[in-house]
LOMARDREN-10226 format. One record per residue: x, y, z of N, C-alpha, C in turn; residue in three letters. Coordinates in steps of 0.2 Angstrom, whole numbers, plus 2048, in hexadecimal, padded with zeros to 3 digits. Layout:
N
XYZXYZXYZALA;...
END
This chain:
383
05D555975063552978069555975UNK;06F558979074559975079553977UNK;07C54F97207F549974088549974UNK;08854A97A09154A97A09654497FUNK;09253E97B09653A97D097535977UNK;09A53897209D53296E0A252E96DUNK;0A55319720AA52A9730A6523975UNK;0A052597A09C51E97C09A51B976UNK;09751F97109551A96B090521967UNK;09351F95F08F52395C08852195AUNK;08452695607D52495507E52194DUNK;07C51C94C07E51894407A51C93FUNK;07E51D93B07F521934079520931UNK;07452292D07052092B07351D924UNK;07751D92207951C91B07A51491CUNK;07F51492208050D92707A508927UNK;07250A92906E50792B06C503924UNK;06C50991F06B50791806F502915UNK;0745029180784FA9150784F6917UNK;0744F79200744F092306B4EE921UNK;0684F191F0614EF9200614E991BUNK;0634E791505F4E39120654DB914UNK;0694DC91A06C4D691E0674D4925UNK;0624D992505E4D992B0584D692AUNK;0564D59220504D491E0514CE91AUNK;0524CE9150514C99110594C5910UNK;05C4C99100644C59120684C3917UNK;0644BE91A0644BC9200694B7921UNK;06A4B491A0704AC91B0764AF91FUNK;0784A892007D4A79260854A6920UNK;08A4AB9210904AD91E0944A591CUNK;0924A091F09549891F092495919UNK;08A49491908849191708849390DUNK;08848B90B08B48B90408548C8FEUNK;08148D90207B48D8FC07C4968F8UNK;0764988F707749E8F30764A58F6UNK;06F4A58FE06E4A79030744A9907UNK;0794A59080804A490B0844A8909UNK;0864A79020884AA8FF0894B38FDUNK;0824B18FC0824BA8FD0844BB903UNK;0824BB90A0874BF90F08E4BC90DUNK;08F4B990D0984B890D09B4BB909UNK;0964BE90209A4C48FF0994CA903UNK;0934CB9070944D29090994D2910UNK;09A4CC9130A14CC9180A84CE916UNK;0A84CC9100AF4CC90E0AE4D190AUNK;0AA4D59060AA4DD9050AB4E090CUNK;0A84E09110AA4E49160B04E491AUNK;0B24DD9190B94DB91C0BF4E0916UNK;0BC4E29120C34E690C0C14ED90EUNK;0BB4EF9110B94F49120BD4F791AUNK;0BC4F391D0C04F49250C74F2922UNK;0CB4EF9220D14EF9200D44F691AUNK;0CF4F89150D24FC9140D1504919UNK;0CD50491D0CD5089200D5509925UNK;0D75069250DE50492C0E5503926UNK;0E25019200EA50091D0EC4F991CUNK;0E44F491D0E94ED91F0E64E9918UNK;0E74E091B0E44DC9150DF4D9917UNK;0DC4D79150D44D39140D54CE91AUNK;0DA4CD9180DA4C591B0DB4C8920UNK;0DE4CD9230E24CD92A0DC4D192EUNK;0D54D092E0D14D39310CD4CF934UNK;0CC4CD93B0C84CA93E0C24CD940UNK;0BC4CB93E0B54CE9410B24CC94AUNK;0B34D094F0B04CD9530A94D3956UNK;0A84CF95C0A04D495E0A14D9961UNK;0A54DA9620A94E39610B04E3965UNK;0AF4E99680B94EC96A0BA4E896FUNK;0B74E79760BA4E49790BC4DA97BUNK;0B84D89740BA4D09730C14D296EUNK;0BE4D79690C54D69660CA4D996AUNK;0CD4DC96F0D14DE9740D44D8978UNK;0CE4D397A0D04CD97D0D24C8979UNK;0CE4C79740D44C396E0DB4C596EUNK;0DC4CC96D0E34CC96C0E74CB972UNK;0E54CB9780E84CB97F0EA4C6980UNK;0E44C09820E44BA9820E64B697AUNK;0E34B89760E54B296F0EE4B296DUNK;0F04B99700F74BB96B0FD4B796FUNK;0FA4B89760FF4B697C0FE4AE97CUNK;0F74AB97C0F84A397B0FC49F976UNK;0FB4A596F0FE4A296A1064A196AUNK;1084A496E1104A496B11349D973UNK;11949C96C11C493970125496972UNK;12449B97512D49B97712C49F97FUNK;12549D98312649C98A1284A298CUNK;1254A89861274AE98C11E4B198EUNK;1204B499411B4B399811C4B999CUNK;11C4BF99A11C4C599B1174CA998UNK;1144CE99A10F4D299510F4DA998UNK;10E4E19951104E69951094EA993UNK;1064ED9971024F39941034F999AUNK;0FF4FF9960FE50399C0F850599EUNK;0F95089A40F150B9A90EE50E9A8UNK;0ED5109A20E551599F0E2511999UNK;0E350A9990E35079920DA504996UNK;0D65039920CF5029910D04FB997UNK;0CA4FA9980CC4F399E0C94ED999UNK;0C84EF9930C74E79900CE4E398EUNK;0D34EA98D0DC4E998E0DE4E8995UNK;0DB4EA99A0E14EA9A10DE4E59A3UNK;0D54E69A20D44DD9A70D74D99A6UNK;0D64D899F0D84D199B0DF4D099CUNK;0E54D599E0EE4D599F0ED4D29A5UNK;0E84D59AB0E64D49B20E54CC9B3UNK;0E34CB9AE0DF4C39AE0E64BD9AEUNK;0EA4C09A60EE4BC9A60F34BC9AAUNK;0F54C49AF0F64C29B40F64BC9B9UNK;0EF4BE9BB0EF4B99C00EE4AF9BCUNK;0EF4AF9B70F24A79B30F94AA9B4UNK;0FE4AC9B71034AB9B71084B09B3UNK;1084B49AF1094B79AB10D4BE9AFUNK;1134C29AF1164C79B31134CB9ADUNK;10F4D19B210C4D79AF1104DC9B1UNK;1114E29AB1154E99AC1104EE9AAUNK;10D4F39AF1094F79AC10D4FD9ADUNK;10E5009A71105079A610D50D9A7UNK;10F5119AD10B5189AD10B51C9A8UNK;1095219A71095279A110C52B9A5UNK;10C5349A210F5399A410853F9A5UNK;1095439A91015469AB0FD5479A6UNK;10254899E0FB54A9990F9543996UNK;0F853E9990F75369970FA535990UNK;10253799110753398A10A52D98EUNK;10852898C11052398D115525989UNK;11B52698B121526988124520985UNK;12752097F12851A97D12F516980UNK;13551998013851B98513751798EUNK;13251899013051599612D50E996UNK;12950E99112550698D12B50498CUNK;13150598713650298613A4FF98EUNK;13B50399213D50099713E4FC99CUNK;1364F999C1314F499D1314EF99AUNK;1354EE9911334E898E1384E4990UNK;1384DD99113E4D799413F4D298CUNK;1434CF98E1454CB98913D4C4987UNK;1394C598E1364BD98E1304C298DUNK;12E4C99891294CE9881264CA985UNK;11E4C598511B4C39811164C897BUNK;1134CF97F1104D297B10D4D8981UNK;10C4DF97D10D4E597F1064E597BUNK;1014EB97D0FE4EF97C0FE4F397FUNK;0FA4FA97A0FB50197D0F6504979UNK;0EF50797C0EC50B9780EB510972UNK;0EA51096D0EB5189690E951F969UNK;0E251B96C0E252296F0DB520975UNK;0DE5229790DB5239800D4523981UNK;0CE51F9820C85249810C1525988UNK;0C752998C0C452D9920C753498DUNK;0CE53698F0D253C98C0D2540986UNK;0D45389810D653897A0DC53A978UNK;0E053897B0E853A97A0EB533978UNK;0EF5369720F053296D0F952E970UNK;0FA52A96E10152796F103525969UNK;10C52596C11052496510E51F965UNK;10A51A96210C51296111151095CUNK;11251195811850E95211E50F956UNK;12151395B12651395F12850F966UNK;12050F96512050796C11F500968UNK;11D50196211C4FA95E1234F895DUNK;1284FC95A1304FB9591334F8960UNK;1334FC9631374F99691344F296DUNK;12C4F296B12B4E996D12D4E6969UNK;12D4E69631304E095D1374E2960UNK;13C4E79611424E49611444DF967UNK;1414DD96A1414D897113D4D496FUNK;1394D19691354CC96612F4CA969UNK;12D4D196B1234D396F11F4D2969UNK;11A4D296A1144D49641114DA969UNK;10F4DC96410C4E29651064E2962UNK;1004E79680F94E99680F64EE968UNK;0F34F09640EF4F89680E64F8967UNK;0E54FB9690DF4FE9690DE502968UNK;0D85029620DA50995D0D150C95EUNK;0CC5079610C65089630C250F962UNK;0C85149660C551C9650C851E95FUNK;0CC51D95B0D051E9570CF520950UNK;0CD51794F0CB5159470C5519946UNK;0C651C93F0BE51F93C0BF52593FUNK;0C652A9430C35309440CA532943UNK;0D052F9420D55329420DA52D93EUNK;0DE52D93A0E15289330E4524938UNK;0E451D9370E551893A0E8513934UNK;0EE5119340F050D92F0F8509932UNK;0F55039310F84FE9371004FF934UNK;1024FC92F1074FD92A10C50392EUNK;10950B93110D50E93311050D93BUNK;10A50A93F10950894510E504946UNK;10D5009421134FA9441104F5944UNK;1094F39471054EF94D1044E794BUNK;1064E394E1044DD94C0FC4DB94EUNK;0FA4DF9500F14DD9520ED4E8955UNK;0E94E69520E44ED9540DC4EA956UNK;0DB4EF9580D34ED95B0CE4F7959UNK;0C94F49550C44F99540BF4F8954UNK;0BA4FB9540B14FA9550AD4FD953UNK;0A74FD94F0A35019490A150594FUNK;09F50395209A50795709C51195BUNK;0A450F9580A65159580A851C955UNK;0A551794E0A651E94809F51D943UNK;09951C94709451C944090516941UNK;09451194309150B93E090507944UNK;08D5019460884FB94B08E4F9950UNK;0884FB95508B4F695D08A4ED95AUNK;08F4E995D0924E395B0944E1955UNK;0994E695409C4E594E0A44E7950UNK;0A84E39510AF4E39510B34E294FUNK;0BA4E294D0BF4E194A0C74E094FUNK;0C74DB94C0D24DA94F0D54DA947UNK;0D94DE9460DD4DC9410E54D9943UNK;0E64D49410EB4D09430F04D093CUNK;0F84D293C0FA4D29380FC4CC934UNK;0FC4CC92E0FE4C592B1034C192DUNK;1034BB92F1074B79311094B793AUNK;1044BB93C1044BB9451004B4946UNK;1034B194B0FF4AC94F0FB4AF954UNK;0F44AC9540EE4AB9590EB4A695DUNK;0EA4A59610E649E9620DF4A4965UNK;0DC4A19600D34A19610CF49F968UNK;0CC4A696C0CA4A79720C24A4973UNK;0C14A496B0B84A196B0B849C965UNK;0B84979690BA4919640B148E961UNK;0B248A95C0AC4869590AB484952UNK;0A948894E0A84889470B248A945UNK;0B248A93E0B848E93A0BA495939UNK;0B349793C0B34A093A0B84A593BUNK;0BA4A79360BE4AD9360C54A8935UNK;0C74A59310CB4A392E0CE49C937UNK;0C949D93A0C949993F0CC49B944UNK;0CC4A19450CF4A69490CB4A894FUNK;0C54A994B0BD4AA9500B74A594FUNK;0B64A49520B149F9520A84A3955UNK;0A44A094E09E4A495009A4A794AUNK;0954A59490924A79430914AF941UNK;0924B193B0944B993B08D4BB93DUNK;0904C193F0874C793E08A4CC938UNK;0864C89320864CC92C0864D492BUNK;07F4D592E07C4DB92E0814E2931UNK;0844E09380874E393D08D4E3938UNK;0924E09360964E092F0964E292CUNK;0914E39280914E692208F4ED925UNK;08B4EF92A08A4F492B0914F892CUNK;0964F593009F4F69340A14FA92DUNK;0A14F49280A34F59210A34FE91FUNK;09B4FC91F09B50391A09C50A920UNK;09A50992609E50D92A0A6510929UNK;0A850B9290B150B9260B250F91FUNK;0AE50E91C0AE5119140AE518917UNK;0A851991B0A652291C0AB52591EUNK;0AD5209240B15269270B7526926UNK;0B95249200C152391C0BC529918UNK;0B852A9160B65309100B6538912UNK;0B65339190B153C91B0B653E922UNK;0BC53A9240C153C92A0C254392AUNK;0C45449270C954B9270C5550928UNK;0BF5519230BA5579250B655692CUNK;0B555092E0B154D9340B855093BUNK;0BC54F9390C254F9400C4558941UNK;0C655B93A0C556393A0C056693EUNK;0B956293A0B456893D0B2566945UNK;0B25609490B355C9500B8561953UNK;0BD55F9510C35639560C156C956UNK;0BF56E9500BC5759530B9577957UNK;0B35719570AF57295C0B1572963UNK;0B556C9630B856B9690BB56F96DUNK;0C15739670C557796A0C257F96FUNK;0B957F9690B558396D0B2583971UNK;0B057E9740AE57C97A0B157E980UNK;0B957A97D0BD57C9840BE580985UNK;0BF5879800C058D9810BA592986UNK;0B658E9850AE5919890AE58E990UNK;0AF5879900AF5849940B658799CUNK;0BB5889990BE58B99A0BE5919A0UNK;0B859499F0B459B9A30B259B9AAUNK;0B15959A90AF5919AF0B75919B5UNK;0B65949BA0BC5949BE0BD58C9C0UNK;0C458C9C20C85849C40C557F9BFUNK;0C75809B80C457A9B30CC5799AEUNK;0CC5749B00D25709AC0D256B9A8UNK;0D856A9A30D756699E0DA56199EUNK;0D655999E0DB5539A10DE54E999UNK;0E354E9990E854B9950EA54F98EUNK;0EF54F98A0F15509830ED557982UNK;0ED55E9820E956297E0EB562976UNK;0F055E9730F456096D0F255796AUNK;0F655396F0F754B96A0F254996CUNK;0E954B96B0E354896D0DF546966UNK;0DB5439670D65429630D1548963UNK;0CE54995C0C95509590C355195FUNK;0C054C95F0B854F9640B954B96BUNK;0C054C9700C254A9760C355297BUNK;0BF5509820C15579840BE55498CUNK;0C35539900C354F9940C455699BUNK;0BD5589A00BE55E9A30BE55C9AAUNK;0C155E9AD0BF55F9B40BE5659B9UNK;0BC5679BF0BA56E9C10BB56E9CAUNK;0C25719CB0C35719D10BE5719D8UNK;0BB56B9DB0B856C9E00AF5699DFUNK;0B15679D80AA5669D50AA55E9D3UNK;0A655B9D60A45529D20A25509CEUNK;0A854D9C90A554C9C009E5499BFUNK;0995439C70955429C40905469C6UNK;0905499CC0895519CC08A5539C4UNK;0905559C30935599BA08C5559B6UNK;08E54E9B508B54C9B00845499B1UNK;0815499B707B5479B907754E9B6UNK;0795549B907555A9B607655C9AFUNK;07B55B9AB07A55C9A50775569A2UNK;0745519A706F54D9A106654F9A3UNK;0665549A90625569AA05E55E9A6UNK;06655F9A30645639A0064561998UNK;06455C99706555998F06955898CUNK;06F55799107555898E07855098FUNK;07D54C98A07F54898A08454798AUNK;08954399108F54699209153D999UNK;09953D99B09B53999C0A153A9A1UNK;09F5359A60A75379AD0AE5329A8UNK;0AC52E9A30B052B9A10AE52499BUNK;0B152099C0AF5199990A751799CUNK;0A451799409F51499609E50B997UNK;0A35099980A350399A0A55049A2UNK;0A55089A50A550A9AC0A050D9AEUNK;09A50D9AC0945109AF09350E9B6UNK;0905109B908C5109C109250D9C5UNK;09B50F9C309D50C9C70A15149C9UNK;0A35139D20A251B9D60AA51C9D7UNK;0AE5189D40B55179D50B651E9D1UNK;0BD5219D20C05279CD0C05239C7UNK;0C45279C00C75259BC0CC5219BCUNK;0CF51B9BC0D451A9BC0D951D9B7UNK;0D551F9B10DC5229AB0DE5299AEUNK;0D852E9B30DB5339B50DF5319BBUNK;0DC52C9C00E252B9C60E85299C0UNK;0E95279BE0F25289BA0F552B9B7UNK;0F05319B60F35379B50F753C9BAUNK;0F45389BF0F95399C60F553D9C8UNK;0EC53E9C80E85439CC0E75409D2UNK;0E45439D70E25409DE0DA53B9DCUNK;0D953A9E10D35359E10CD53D9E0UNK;0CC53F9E30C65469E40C654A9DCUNK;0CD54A9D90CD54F9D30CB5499CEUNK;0CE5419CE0CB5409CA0C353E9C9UNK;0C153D9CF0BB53E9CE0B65439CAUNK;0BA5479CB0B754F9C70B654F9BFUNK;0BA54C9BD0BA5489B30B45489B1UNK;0B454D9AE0AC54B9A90AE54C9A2UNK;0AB54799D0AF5459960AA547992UNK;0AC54C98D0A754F9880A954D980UNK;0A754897C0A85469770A4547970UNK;0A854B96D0A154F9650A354A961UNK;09E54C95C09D54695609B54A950UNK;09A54794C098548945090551945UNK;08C54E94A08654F949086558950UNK;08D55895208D55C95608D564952UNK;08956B95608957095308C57495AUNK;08D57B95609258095C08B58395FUNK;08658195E08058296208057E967UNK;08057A96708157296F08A57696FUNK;08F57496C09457897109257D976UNK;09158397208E58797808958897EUNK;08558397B07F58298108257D985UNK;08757898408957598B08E57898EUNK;09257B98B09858098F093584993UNK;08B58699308B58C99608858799DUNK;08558099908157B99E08757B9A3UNK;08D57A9A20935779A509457C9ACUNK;0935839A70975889AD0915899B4UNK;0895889B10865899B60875869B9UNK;08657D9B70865789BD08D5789C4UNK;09257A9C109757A9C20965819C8UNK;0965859C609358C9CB08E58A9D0UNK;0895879CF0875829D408657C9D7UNK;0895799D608D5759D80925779DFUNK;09757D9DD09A57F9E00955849E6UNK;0905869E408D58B9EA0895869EFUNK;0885809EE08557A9EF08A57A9F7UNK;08F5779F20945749F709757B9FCUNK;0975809F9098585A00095584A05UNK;08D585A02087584A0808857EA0CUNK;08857AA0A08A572A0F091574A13UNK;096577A1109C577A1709A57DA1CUNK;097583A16097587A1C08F586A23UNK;
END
């Protein structure tokens, strides 16, 4: 199998597995509890909470553990906005932002809240500039993703963080595709809360993260026990932590070499893939993330695209895998301002660590035939 969807989720690191096995095994105490059993995870939580937080540039304490990207998403949407006591009740995202960010604006919508969803520009930039234009005096809180993870186009967020602090917004992003593949460090962002998740640079599904600046107000979306400085309520999962942990560590050790050699591939991909007549490139070729390569192919259906490269071993994706089986376009490509038929044509190709310019070129070449038939396909049928 050649796998090119790791934006949906990478394959856990085996170095990763090794740190979480003896939480799987004989380290089984609960992070609360005061005996000695206890103990020991609450040290290895709080190792891993220094370990995530040094990965992003933040403190210990400013790091909340949830069961991955999209609770911690909804923490910050709902907790940022319930917390605050001066009655404004306006909130700002834009249209290509993950739907665990739009539902959750959509939701607080319909409790009453005035929503402003900002478009992008065809290569999926928000301009800050425009987000700026949108912000009101009663702007309770703005998010805006860091990078995109249909496209992978990156946005200014520190330019959009400044201009909602001068209106007295908080500000959010989701940094989900980000964190672990390109330097992320809150301090320059600006950002009063982030959102990331192991499961995207190597390390376990259900292992999440909100980082919340120090001294931001929250009210707690999952109430019960004290946990996480009573922010989250819910007894930790050790193992999937400590596994986040030591994820965090790797890929602060090994970004630079990992994103270089990615993006080459990338870059060669495109250029093969390219051969292929009517094939375009959807958002940012320049301000993208390393292993993003977002294609579509005049007159051709991104899910025949990607039903046949899994026929042929190849592993690939019309977009967010949290939108599987659903037959609607992209929404982040319709905002790119495509029609409803070209967005459907979006097939998303995402490399990783484990990817060689062998699978580059054998899916570039999978790509051009499906693609060449696909198209003689549909002659036959009109004519």
């Amino acid at each position: 199998m050649i796998y090119l969807d790791h934006a949906a989720t990478t394959p856990l690191d085996a170095r990763v597995l090794d740190a979480m096995l003896p939480f799987l095994r004989g380290g089984f105490g609960n992070a609360s509890s005061v005996h000695r059993v206890g103990q020991e995870a609450r040290r290895a939580v709080d190792r891993a909470r220094q370990e995530v937080a040094t990965l992003i540039g933040a403190r210990a304490d400013e790091i909340i553990f949830t069961s991955g990207g999209t609770e911690a998403d909804n923490l910050a949407v709902f907790g940022l906005t319930a917390a605050r006591e001066d009655g404004r009740r306006h909130v700002v995202t834009s249209a290509i932002e993950h739907h665990a960010v739009l539902h959750a604006m959509q939701r607080l919508a319909a409790s009453g809240y005035e929503l402003t969803i900002v478009a992008p520009g065809s290569d999926g930039r928000v301009e800050p500039a425009v987000l700026a234009a949108a912000l009101r005096p009663d702007t309770a809180l703005c998010s805006v993703m860091l990078a995109n993870n249909e496209i992978g186009t990156l946005q200014d967020i520190s330019a959009m963080a400044e201009a909602a602090h001068a209106v007295g917004a908080l500000f959010h992003t989701d940094a989900v595709q980000a964190a672990g593949l390109v330097p992320v460090e809150v301090g320059e962002l600006g950002v009063d809360a982030l959102t990331l998740t192991g499961h995207k640079f190597y390390g376990p599904k259900g292992a999440g993260v909100l980082y919340l600046r120090r001294g931001t107000r929250i009210s707690p979306t999952q109430v019960g026990g004290g946990h996480e400085r009573g922010r989250r309520a819910g007894t930790e999962n050790v193992a999937a932590i400590v596994g986040l942990g030591a994820a965090a560590t790797l890929a602060l050790e090994e970004m630079g070499t990992r994103a270089d050699r990615i993006g080459a591939l990338r870059d060669r991909l495109w250029e093969k893939v390219q051969e292929a007549p009517g094939a375009h490139r959807n958002g940012d070729p320049i301000r993208t993330l390393p292993g993003h390569l977002n294609v579509r192919f005049d007159g051709v259906d991104g899910e025949a695209v990607v039903l046949n490269l899994d026929l042929r071993g190849i592993a690939a994706s019309m977009g967010s895998a949290c939108s599987s089986g659903s037959l609607e376009a992209s929404h982040v490509l319709l905002a790119l301002g495509l029609s409803n038929e070209k967005a459907r044509g979006g097939v998303r190709l995402t490399l990783g660590r484990e990817t060689t310019e062998a699978d580059v070129d054998a899916a570039a070449q999978a790509l051009r035939e499906i693609v060449e038939r696909q198209r003689a396909l549909s002659a036959a049928r009109t004519g």
